[in-house]
N, C-alpha and C positions, 0 to 999 in steps of 0.2 A: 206334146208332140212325140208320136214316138220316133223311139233312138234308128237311124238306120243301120241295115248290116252291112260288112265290109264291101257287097256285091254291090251296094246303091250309091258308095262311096265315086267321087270322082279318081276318075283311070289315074293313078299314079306309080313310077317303079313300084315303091314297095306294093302296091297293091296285090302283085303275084306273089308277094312273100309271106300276105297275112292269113293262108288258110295254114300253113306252117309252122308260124307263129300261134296258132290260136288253137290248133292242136299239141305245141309243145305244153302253154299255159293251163290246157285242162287237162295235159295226164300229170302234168309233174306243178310244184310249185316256183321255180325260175327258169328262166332264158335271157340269150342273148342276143342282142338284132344289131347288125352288123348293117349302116346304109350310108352309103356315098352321101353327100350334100345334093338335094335337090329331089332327093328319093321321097317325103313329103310323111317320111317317119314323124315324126314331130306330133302334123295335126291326124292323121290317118290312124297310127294305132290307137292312140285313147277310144277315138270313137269306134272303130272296130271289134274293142273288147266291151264297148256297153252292152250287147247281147248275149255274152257269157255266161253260162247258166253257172258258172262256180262264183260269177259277182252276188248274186243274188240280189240286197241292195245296198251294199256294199260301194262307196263312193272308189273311184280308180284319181290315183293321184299322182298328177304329175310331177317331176322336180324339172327346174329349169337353173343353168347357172346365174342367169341375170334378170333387171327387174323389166328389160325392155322385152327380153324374148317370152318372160313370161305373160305378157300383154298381151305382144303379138299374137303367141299361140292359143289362148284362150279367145279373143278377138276372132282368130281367123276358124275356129273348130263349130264357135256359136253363130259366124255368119254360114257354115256349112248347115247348120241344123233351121237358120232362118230365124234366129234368135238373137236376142242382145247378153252382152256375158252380166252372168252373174245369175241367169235361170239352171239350163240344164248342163251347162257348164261358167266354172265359175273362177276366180280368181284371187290370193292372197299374200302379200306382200307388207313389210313395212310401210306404216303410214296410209295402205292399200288396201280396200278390201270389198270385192263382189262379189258375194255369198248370199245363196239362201237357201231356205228349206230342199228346192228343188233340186241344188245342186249337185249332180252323178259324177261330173267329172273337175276335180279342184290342181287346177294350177297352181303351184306356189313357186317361190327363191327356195334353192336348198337351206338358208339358214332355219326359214320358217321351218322345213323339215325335218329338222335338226331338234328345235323347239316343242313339234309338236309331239315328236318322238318322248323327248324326257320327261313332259309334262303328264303324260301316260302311256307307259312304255306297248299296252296290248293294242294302242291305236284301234279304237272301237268304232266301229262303222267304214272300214277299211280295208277293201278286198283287196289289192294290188297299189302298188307303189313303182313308179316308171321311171329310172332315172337320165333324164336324154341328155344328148352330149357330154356325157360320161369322159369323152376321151379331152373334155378341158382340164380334168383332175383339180377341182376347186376344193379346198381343206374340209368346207361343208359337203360335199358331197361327199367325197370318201367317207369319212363321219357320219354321212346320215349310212351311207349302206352298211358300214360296218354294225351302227346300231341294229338296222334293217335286219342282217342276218344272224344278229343275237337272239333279238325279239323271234326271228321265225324258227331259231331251234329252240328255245327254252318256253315260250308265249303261243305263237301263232305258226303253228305248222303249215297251216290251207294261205297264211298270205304269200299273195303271190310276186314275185321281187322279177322286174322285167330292165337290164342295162341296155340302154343302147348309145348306140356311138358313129360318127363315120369314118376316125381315123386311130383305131383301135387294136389292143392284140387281144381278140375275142376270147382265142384258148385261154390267156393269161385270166382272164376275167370268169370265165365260164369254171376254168381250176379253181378261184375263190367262191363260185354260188354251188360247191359243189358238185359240179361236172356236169354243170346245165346244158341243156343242146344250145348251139349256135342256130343262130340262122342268118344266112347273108341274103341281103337285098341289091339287085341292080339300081344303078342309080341313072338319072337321066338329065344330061350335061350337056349341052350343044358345044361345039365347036371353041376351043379357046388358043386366040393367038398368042404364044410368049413371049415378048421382046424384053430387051434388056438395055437400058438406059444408062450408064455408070454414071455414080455422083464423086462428082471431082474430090479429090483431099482437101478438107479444109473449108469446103462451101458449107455455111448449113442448110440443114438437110430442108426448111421451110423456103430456101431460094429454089435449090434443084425441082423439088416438089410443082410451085409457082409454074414455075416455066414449061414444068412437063405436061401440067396441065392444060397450059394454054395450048401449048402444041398440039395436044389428042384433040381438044375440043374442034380446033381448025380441022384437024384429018380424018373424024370419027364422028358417026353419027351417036345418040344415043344420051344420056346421062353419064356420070360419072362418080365412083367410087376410088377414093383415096385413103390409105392407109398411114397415118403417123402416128410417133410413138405414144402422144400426151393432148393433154388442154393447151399445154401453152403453144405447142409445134402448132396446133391445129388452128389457133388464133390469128399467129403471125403466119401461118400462107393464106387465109382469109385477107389479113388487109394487105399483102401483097396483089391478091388479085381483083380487091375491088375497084370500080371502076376500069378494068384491064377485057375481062370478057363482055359477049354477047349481051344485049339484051330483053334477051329470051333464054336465060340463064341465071338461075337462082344458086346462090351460096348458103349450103347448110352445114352448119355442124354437128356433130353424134357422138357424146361421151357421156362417162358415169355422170357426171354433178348435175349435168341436164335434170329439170324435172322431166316428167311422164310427157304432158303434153308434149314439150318440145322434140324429144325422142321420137315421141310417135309420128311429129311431125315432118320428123327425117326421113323416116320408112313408108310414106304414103306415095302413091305414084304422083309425079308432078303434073298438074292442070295440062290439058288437051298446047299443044303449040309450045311450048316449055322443055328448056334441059333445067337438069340439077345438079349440082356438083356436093358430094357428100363428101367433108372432111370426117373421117374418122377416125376410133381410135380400133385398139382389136375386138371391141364390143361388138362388130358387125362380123367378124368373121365367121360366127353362125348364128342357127336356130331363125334366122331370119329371112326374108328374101325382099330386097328395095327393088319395087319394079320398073323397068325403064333403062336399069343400070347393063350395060353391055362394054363399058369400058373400066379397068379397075387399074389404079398407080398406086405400087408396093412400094412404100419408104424401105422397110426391109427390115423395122425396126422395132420394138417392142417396150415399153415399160413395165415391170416387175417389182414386186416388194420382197426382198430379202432381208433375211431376220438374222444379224449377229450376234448367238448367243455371249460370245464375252462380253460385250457390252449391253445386251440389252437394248438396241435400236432393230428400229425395222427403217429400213428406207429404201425408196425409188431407185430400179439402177436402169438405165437404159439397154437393152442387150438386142441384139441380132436374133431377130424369127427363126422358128426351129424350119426344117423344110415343111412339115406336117403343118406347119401355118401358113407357111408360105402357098403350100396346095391350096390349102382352104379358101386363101382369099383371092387368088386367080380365078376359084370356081366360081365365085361370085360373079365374075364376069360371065359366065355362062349358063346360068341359071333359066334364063325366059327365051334366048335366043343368040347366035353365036356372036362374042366377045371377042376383046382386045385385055391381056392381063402385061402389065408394063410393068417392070422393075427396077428400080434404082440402085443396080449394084451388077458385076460385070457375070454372062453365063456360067464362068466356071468357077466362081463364089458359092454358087449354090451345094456344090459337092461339101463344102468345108462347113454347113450349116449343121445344128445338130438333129437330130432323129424326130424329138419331141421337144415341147417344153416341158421342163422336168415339173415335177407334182407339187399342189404347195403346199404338201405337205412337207417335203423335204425342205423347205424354207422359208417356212412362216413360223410367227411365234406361237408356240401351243398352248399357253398359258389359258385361253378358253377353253379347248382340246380337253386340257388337263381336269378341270373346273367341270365341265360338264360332264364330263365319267366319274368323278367322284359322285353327283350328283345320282348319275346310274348305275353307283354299286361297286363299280370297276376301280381300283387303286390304281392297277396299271394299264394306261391304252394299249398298251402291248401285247395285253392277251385278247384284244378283241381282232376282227380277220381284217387286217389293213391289206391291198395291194400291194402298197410300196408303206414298212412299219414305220412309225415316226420315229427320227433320229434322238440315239440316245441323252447328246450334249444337251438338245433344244428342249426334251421331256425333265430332265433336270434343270436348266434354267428355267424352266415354267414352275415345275414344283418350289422351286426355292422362291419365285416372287411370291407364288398364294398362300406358301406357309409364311413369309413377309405379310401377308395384308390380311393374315388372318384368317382365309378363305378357307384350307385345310388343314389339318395335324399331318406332324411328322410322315405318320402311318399314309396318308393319301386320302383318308374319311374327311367327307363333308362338316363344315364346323355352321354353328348357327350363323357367324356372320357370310361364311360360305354361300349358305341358302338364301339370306339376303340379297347376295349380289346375283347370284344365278336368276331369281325370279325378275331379273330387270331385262334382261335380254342384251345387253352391253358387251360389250369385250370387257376383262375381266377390272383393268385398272381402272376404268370410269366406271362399272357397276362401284368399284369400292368405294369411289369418289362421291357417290349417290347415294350409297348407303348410309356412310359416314355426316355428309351433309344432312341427312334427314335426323339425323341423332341432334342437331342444333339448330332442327327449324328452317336448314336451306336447302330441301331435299329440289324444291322449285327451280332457283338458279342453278342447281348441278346438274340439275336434268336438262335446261336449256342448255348449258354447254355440251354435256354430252351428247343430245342430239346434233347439235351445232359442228361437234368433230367427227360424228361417224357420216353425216351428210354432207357431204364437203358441196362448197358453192353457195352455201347459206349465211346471210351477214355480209356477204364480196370475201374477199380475197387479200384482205391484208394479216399481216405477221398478228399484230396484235390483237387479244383477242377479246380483252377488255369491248376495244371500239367494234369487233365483230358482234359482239352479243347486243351490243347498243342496238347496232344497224336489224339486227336479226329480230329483234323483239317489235321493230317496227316495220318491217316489210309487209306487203300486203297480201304477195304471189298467195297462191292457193296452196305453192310447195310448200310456204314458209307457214303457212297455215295448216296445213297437215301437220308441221314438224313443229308447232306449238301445243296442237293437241297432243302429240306423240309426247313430248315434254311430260305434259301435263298426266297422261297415264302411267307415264314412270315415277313420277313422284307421290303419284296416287299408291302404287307398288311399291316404292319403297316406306309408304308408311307416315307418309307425310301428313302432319297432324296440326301443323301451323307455322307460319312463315313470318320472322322476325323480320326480314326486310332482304332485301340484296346483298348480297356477296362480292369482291373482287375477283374476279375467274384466278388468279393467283392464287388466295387462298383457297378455292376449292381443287386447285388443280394440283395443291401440295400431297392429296390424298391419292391420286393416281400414277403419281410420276415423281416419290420423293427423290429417286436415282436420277432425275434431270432437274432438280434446284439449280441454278446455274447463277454463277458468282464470277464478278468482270475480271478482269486481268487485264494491266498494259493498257494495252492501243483501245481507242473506243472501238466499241461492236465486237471485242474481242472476251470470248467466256469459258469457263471451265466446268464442268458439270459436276456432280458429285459422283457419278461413275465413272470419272476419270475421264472421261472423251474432251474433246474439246469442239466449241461450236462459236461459229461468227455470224454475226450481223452487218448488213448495211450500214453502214456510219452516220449515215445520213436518215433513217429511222429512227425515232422517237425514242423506242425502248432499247437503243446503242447505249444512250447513255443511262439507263437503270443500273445498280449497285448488283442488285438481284432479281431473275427473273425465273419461270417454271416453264420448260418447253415441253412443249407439246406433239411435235412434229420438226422431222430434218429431214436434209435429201442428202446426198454425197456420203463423201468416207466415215465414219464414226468417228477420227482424229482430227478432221477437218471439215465440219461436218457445218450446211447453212442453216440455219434455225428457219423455218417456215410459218409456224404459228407457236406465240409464247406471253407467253403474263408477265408484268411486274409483280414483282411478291416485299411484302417488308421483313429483315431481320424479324421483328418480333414477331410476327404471321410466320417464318419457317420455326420460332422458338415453340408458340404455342401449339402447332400443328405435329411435329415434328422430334416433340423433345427428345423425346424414347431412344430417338437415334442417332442422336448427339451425345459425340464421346469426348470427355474431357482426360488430357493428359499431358506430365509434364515433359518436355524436353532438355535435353542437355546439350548445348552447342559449344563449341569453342570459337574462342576470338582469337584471333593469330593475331591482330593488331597489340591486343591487347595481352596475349599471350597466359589467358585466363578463360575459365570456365565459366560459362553462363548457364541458368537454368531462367525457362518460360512456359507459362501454362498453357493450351491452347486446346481451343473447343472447336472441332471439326464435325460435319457431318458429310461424311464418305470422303471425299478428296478436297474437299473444298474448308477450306479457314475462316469460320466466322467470328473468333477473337483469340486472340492471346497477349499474356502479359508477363514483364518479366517478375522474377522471382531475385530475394536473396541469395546468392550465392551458395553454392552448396557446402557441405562438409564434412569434415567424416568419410566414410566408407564412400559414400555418392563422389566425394569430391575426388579422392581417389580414382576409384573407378571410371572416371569422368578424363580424370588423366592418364592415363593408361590406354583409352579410346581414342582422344586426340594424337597419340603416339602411333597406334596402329595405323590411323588416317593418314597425318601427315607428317610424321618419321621420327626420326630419334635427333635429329637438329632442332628440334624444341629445347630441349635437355640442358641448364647451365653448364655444358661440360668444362673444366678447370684443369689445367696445364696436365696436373698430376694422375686425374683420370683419364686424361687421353693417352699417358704415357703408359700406365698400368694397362691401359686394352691395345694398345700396342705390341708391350712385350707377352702378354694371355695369348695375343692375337698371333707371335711369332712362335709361342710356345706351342702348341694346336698345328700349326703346319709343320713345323719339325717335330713334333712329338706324339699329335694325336691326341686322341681320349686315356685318360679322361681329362687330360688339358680341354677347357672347355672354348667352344667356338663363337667367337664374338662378334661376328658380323653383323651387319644389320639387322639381316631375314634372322636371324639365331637370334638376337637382340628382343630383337620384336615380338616374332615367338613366345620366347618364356620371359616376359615382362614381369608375370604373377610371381615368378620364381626370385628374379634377383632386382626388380625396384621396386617392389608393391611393398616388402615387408618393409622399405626405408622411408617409404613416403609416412607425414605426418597429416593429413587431413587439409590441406590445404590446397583451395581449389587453384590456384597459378602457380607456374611453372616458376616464378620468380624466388616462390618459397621453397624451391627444393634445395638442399645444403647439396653442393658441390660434393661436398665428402662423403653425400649418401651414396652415389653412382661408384665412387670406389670404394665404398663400405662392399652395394651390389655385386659388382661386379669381381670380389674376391670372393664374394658367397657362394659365386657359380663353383668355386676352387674347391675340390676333395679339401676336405680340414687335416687331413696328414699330408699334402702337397703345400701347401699355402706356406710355408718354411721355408718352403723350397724358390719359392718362386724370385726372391733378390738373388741368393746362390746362381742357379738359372740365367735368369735374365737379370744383373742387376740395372740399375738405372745410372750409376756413376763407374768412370775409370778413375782410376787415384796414378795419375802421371809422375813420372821421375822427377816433374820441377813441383810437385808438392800439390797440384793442383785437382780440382774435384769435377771432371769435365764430364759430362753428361752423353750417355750411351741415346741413339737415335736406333729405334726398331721398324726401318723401313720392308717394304713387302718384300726386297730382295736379301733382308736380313739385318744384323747388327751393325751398325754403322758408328763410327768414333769423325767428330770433328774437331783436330785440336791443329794450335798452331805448332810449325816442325819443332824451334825450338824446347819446346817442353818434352820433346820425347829424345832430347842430345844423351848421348852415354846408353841406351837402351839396345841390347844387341839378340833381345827377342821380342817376337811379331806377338803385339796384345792379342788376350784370348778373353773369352767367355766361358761359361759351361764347364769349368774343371780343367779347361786349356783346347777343349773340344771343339770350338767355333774360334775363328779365328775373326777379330773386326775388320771391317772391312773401313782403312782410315782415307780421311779426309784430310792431309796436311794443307796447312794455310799459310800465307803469308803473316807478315805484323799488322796487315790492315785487313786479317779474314776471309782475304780472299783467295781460292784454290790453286794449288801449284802443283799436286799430286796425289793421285789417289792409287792405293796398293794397297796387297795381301802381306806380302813381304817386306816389312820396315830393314830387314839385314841386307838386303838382296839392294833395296832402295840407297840404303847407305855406301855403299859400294860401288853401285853403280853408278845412276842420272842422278845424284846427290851433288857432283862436281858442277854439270850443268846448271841445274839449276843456282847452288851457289854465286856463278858466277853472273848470273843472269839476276839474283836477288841484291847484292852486293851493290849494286850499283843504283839499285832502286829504294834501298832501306841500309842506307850507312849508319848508320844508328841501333843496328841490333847487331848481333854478334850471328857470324858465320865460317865456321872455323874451316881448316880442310878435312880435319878428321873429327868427325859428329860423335866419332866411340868414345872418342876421350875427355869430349868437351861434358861441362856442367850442361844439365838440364836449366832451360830459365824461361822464366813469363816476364820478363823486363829487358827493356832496353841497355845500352851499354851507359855505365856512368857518365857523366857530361867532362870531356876534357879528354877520355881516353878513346 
């Protein structure tokens, strides 16, 4: 059949834009097409450039972000030509594929175009590459055009690179294909009413959802289009409204896990007398058009995969539509004929909405990214022409996993096992999973699971993935049959050469994800991963109470993070798997109970402890040094200190605040400090605190003393007063100084105030009574005796007739005894 030219094309907006458009493509090699939703870019240009004399026969290839749009589009280009796809337009996907000889025009997913790019970079038989809905910014897309525009300056100057988008900054893009012309299309939109519904605090959003719908269905004619964030949202207002609506009123749902048929089944107009009510998720927001639909209910809401490089998780976070989405899917409502677009959440919310959804490139993980430019030459993605360049944390944490799995050297160069994994077409950590299995004969079971995790919905829906791969190896669907074959080609790719029998998805999954080996803790369904995060389970799930399991998949915070699909794995399966990166090493701990050092082995891989044992007691140097740290930790009251050292750092302690340096400072902080200095040389090897001699700490502690001071130090400060009654009473070096406690009698006859220091300090006394208890404390023992000497006398006299209290204290005998018995 031949191709029609744009003029034979049905009347669509863009239609006025493609003599434009197809004169930019034959004087230069890029443009940029700039079309509202509904302008009918999608199916019109492909087939408008197959009479292009610069195609010559040269296939035009489209890219689409999804697997449903690219159905659609392909479907809907070959019923304009009166043909079935896969003749003169054709289609190619995962698991997908309607091709043949005739094929002029090939639809694909950007990934495939990603693939077909590296596989050879001159793309031979390839006039032009299309890439629509550009303004999704899907990680593959960006990537395939930056490849795109590599190959067209170094390879293919005449291929012709055409972006198009509806919610787009053209110039921004047209600046990246080197100052392509633009060209804008009118778009053609009927009528859309806004209303705005607020959903209460706290309701969830599958009640509010429910109920709106019922409401439009009663008030509007027409089908209906619903927006919510997920599968699961999408589920539960499904059996909210079963049984509740019309019946002449079909419920359909529309997301990724869908196979094809079901999908396609969402998008077909419903039978003559019939509404339909389409839950979806943002999958419908373009490239599509479900006919019938005139009324569209905006949860407001979105699901996204954000990639946190410290950790190493990607997970789901639910966030608020940008406004650019928000347009998108109001228009929806007005696409065939004028609409109702409802929103759940109040009019002036939408100003505080953001611009765009940001690229995901800025927030996915690049670790394929990375992988794949090695593969093309490129060490850094950075020098290739990104829009938005991938962020520098996330192009590092990528390199660092593939130089971990082997995939690259240091330098960014492709390594053999590199190329292994690349030719599987996987994301990077289940290619390695695949390749590694096949090295022992279970290249089969790794590829079922990795099919099994990049096609989510296969096997149901439970955590464990053991029982999902059971269930999956027996389903009958066609989907699950495409993704057996799929299986089966990867394993054929990796080189699979004969199959020893089944695997545990644990053990294979140890190869993809050794950073989430996850080891219990505590509470059941409570885990800790070996990159540190932490993750729970249901309690009441099977694999809650496993020792060790390998995940696979989390949603929520990285610290708190729910496990979604995961494996049991055994100690010995992470030994065998794993060795290389298990580090064995000894620890030192202190036991305060025990007031001694302990030493234990312990073999970890990343955060997580998979044995340890104690050890003989250390000694020597270690033991030492062992104590010395439990000092630093938990202070210098470990310490036997003994009457005579605490009196020695007392008067050191008094000497330093009257005197300074180099009287040395004995505080704690100062103590602790230079430990190496004055208790390290006195320690004997001896791992407990019980064994340090008393007299080492004042051996230390006079160490710290200048050795020409150290004489000085009884002169100075001594530790006794030698009293007039003969006796040897003991100087106290309180923080407010020298202090004497004696009783009065023993200082009778003394008509000067005791000193310190050369006579320079004066004690500050404590007289006592005969039963040590205080009756006056002074500077001045002269001034005492002269004075309140009488009072108290007369006040002691009475209380202690048995000691002597004379009226004049100058003339009496000094004495430490009572009076004779009889006088």
């Amino acid at each position: 059949m031949t191709a029609p030219t744009f003029e034979k094309l049905p009347g669509l907006p863009v239609t006025e834009a493609l003599p434009a458009l197809k004169r930019a493509l034959a004087e230069g090699n890029a443009a940029v097409l700039v079309a509202p939703p509904g302008a009918g870019k999608t199916t019109q240009v492909p087939l408008a450039l197959l009479d292009a004399p610069w195609r010559g026969d040269g296939k035009i290839v489209l890219l689409e972000p999804r697997r449903l749009a690219a159905r659609a589009a392909a479907r809907r280009m070959a019923a304009l030509l009166g043909e079935e796809p896969g003749q003169t337009v054709g289609y190619a996907m995962r698991m997908e594929n309607r091709t043949s000889a005739r094929t002029k025009i090939l639809v694909v997913t950007e990934g495939v175009f990603s693939r077909m790019l590296l596989d050879d970079p001159e793309l031979p038989g390839v006039a032009a590459v299309l890439f629509d809905e550009f303004h999704e910014r899907s990680l593959d897309g960006d990537f395939g055009l930056a490849l795109a525009l590599d190959v067209q300056g170094a390879l293919r100057p005449h291929l012709r690179l055409l972006v198009m988008s509806a919610t787009l900054d053209g110039a921004r893009v047209a600046e990246l294909l080197h100052g392509a012309p633009v060209i804008e299309s009118a778009g053609r939109a009927f009528p859309v009413d806004i209303r705005y519904v607020e959903r209460p605090t706290g309701v969830p959003v599958e009640d509010t959802m429910a109920g709106a719908i019922r409401t439009a269905l009663a008030e509007e004619k027409g089908s209906l289009l619903a927006f919510l964030p997920g599968q699961r949202e999408i589920l539960r207002t499904a059996e909210r409204l079963e049984g509740r609506l019309g019946g002449d009123t079909d419920i359909v749902p529309l997301y990724g896990l869908l196979d094809g048929k079901a999908q396609d089944a969402a998008i077909k107009p419903p039978p003559a007398g019939r509404r339909k009510v389409v839950l979806a998720t943002s999958i419908a927001e373009t490239s599509i058009t479900i006919d019938g639909v005139r009324v569209v209910i905006d949860s407001g809401l979105s699901r996204l995969p954000r990639f946190e490089p410290s950790s190493g998780l990607t997970r789901l976070e639910t966030v608020r539509v940008s406004k650019a989405s928000a347009a998108q899917r109001a228009g929806r409502a007005g696409r065939t004929q004028a609409g109702v677009a409802i929103r759940l959440w109040r009019a002036e919310q939408t100003a505080a909405l953001p611009s765009f959804t940001p690229p995901e490139i800025l927030e996915a993980d690049l670790s394929g990214l990375v992988l794949d430019c090695a593969a093309f030459g490129v060490a850094d993605p950075a020098s290739l022409s990104f829009l938005d360049p991938p962020p520098a944390a996330a192009l590092a944490e990528a390199r660092t996993l593939l130089v971990t799995l082997g995939a690259i050297d240091p330098a960014g160069r492709l390594t053999s096992q590199g190329e292994s994994m690349r030719k599987l077409a996987l994301p990077a950590r289940l290619a390695h999973m695949v390749a590694r299995a096949a090295e022992d004969g279970l290249a089969l079971p790794a590829a079922d699971l990795a099919v099994l995790l990049t096609e989510r919905g296969l096997g149901g829906d439970a955590v464990d993935l053991d029982r999902r791969l059971s269930r999956f190896r027996d389903e009958k669907s066609a989907r699950a049959q495409a993704a057996r074959q799929l299986a089966g080609r990867l394993a054929r790719q990796a080189g699979a050469s004969r199959t020893d029998g089944p695997a545990s998805a644990g053990a294979l999954l140890l190869h993809a994800w050794p950073d989430r080996v996850a080891k219990a803790r505590g509470e059941r369904g409570r885990f800790v991963l070996a990159n540190g995060s932490g993750a729970a389970l249901d309690a009441a799930e099977a694999l809650a109470g496993e020792p060790f399991l390998v995940v696979a998949d989390l949603t929520g915070k990285a610290q708190n993070a729910r496990i979604t699909a995961a494996a049991a794995v055994t100690e010995a399966e992470i030994r065998a798997a794993l060795g290389k990166g298990i580090e064995t090493h000894r620890q030192t701990l202190f036991d305060r109970d025990r007031r001694a050092v302990r030493t234990r082995e312990i073999e970890q891989l990343g955060a997580i402890t998979l044995a340890e044992r104690m050890l003989p007691a250390p000694s020597g140097a270690e033991a030492d040094a062992a104590i010395l740290e439990a000092l630093r930790e938990y202070g210098l009251d470990l310490l036997p200190w003994d009457k005579p050292a605490l009196v020695l750092r007392a008067r050191l302690s008094w000497l330093h605040r009257g005197l300074g340096a180099p009287w040395p400072d004995v505080s704690d902080a100062a103590l602790t400090e230079r430990l190496d200095n004055w208790l390290a040389p006195f320690l004997t090897g001896a791992a407990s605190f019980a064994a340090i001699s008393p007299g080492a700490l004042s051996a230390g502690l006079t160490a710290l003393v200048p050795h020409d001071l150290q004489r000085r130090i009884d002169t100075l400060a001594p530790t006794h007063f030698d009293a007039p009654s003969g006796s040897h009473a003991p100087i106290r070096y309180d923080a407010e100084g020298p202090v004497l406690a004696i009783r009065v009698q023993e200082l009778f006859g003394l008509d000067t105030h005791p000193s310190i220091a050369g006579g320079m300090v004066p004690l500050t006394l404590e007289l006592l009574s005969p039963a040590h208890r205080p009756i006056q404390t002074t500077r001045d023992l002269p001034g005492f005796w002269r004075g309140s000497w009488a009072d108290v006398r007369t006040d002691m006299r009475g209380r202690y007739p048995r000691h002597v209290w004379p009226e004049n204290p100058l003339e009496a005998a000094a004495t430490s005894r009572a009076k004779p018995r009889g006088r």
